[in-house]
C-alpha positions in Angstrom: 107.5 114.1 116.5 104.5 112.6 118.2 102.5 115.7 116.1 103.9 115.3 113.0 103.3 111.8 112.3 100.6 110.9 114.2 98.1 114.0 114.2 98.9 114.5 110.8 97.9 110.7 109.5 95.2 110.6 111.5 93.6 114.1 110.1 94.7 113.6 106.2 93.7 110.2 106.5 90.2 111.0 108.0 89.6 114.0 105.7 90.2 111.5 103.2 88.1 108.6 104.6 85.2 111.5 104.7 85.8 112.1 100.8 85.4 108.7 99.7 82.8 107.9 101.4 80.7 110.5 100.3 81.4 109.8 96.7 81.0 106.3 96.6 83.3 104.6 95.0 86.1 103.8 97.6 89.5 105.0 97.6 92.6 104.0 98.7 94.7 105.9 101.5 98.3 104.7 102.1 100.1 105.5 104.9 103.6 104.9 105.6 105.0 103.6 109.3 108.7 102.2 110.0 110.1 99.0 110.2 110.4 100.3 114.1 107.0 100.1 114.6 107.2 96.3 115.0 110.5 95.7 116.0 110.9 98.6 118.3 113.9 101.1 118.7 115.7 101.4 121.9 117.9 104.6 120.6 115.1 106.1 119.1 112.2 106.0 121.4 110.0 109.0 120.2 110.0 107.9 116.5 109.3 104.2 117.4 106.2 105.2 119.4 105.0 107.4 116.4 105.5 105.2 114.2 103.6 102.2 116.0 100.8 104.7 116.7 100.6 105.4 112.6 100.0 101.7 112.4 97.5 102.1 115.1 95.8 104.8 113.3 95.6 103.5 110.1 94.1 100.0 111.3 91.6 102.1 113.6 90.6 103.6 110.5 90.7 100.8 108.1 88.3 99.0 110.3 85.7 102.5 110.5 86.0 103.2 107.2 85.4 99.3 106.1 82.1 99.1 108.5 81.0 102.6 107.0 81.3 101.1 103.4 79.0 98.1 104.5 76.1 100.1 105.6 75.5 102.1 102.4 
């Protein structure tokens, strides 16, 4: 679980990230959590904590890419 929606955000969305930025002109990279991910699911607790570590991710690399764009 934890692999398949966290590792694999976090490497598409950097390989992406990478892309962008050296052709730049920006890009946009959407990823897609679960309602869980703020509210929290007591029967599911694996897919909760993947989910809330995709919005985790994505902000990490929001904030990265966004200070990477203001340098150039």
């Amino acid at each position: 679980m934890m692999d398949l929606n966290i590792k694999s955000v976090f490497f598409m969305s950097q390989a992406a990230a990478k892309h962008f930025i050296a052709q730049g002109n920006g890009g946009k990279i959407i990823n897609i959590a679960s309602m869980l991910s703020f509210q929290g699911g007591i029967r599911v607790p694996s897919y909760t904590a993947s989910k809330s570590g995709v919005m985790g991710v994505t902000r990490l690399l929001a904030k990265r890419v966004g200070e990477a764009q203001h340098q150039r």
